[in-house]
KEKE-3310 file (N, C-alpha, C; in steps of 0.2 Angstrom, whole numbers, plus 5000, padded with zeros to 4 digits):
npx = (5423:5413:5407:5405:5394:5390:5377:5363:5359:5371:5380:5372:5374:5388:5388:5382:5387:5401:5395:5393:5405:5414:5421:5431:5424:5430:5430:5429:5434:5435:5439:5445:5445:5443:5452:5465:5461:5466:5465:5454:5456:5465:5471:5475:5481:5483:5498:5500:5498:5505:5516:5523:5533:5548:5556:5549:5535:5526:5524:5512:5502:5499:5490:5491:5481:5467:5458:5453:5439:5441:5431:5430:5430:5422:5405)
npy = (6252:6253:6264:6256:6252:6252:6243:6250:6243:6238:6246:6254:6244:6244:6258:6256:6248:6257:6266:6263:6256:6266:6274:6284:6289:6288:6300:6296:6300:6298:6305:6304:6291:6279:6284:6276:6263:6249:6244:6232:6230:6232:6248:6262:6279:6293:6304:6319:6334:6345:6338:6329:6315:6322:6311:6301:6303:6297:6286:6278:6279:6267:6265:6260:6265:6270:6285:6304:6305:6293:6281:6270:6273:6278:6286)
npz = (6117:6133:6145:6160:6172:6190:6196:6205:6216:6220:6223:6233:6243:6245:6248:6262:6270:6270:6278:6290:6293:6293:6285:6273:6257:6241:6225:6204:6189:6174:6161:6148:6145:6136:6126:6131:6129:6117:6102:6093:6081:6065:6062:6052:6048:6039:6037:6048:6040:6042:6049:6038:6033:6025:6020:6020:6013:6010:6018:6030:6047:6058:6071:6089:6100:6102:6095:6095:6085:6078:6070:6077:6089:6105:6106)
capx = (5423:5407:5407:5403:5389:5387:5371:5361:5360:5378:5382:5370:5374:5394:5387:5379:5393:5405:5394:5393:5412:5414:5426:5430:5424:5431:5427:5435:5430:5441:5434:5448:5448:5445:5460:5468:5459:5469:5461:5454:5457:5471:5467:5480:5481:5490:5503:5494:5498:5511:5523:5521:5540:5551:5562:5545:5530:5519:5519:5506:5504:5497:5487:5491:5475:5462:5460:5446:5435:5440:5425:5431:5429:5417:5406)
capy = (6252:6255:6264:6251:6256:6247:6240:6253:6237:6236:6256:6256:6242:6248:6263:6257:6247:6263:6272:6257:6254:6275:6275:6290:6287:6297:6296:6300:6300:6299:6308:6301:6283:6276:6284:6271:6255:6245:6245:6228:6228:6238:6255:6266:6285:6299:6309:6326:6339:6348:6334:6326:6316:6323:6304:6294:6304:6291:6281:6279:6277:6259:6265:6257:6266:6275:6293:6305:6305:6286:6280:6264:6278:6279:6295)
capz = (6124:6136:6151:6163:6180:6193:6198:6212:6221:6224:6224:6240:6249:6245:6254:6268:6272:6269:6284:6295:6295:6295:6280:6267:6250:6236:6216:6201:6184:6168:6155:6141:6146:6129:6123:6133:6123:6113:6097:6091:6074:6062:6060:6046:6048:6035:6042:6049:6032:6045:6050:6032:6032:6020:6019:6019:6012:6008:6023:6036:6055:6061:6078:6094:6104:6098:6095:6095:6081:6074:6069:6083:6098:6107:6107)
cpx = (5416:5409:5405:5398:5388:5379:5370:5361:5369:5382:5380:5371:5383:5392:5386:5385:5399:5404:5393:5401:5415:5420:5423:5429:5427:5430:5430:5431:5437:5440:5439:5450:5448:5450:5465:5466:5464:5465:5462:5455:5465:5467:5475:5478:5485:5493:5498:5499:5505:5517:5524:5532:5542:5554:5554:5539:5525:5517:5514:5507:5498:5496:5487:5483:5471:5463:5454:5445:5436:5433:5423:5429:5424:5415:5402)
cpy = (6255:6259:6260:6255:6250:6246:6245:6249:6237:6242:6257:6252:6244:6254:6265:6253:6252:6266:6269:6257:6264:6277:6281:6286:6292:6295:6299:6298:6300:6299:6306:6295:6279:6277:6280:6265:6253:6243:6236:6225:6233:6244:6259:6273:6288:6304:6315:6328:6342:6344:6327:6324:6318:6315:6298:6300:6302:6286:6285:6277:6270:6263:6260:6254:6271:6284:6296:6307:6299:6283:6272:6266:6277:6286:6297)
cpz = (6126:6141:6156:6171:6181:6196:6204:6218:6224:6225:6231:6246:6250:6251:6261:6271:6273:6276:6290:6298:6295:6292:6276:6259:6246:6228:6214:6194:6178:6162:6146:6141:6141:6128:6124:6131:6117:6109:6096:6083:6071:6058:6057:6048:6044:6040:6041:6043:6036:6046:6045:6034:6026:6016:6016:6019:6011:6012:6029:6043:6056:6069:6082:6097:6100:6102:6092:6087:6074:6074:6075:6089:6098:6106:6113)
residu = (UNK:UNK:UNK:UNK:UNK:UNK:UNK:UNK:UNK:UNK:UNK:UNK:UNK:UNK:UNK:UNK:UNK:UNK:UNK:UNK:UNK:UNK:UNK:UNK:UNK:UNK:UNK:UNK:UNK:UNK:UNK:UNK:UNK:UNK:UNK:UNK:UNK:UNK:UNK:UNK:UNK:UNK:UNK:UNK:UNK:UNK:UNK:UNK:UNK:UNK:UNK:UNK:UNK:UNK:UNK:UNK:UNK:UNK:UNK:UNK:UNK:UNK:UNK:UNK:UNK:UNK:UNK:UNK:UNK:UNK:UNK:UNK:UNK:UNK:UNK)
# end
């Protein structure tokens, strides 16, 4: 996943239109929005060493979304 930007061209005529029509603009950012990517491929993970299951030691987790520092994340 990229961050996506818009074109200056269409940020400023957004704007100019914004101060024309005398509307409130408001931003927002969201700084772990990868986390929410639906990985494209299958990715396996070992249980973290704390919550190892006693019933099932040797299975593994199959990743929905990504998680920080898969080699899949962004960085």
């Amino acid at each position: 996943m990229f961050a996506k930007v818009a074109r200056i061209e269409a940020i400023r005529l957004f704007l100019a239109y914004v101060a024309h029509k005398d509307f409130t603009v408001f931003q927002m950012d969201v700084k772990t929005g990868f986390l929410n990517v639906i990985l494209k491929e299958e990715v396996y993970v070992d249980q973290p060493s704390d919550f190892v299951s006693k019933q099932y030691p040797d299975h593994v987790y199959a990743l929905d979304k990504a998680l920080y520092g898969l080699k899949q994340a962004p960085r």
